[in-house]
C-alpha positions as CSV (number, residue, x, y, z in Angstrom):
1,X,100.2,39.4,149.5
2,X,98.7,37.3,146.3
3,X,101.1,34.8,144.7
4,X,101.1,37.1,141.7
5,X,102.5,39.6,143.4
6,X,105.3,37.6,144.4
7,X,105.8,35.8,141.0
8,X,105.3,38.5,138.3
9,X,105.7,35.4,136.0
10,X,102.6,33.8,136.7
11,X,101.0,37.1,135.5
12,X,101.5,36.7,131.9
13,X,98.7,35.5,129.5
14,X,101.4,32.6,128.5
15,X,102.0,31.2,131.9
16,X,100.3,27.5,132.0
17,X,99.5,27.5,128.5
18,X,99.9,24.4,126.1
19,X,102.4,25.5,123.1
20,X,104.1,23.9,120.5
21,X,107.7,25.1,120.4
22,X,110.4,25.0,117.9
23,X,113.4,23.1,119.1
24,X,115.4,23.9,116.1
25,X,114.9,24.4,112.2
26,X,112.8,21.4,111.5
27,X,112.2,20.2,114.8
28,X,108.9,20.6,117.4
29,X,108.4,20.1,121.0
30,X,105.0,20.3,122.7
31,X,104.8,21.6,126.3
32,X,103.5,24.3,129.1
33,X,104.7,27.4,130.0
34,X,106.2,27.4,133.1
35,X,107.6,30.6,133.0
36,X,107.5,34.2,131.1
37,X,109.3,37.1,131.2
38,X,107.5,39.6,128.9
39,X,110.0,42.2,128.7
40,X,113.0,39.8,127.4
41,X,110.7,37.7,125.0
42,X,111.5,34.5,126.9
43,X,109.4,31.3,127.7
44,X,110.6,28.3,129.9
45,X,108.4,25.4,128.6
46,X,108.0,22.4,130.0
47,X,108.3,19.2,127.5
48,X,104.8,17.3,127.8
49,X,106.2,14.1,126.8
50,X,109.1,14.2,128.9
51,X,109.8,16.5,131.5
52,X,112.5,18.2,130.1
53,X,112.6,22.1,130.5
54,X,113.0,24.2,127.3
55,X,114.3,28.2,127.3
56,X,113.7,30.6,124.3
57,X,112.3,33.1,122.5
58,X,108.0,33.4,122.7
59,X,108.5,33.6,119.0
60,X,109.6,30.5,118.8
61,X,106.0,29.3,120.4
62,X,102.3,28.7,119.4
63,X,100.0,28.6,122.0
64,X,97.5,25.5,121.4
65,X,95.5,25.0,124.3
């Protein structure tokens, strides 16, 4: 069985992208998606400049890279 098939995660078109994503109202994060779940609308990113994990809405991302 593929690792896809066991982590329907890694499927999405967001999983290991660079985003920037919005910590609050004026504040930004950059990071990579380490998780996806499509049907909920939520990202787990992973904070590029410190390791830190963030969880929320894929509105609340832009995919840079």
């Amino acid at each position: 069985m593929s690792q896809a098939a066991d982590h329907p995660n890694t499927t999405s078109p967001l999983y290991r992208r660079r985003v920037i994503y919005r910590t609050d109202v004026t504040s930004f994060g950059e990071g990579i998606v380490t998780a996806h779940d499509e049907q909920a609308g939520i990202v787990i990113v992973m904070d590029v400049d410190d390791g830190s994990f963030w969880r929320g809405s894929d509105d609340d991302i832009e995919v840079i890279v």
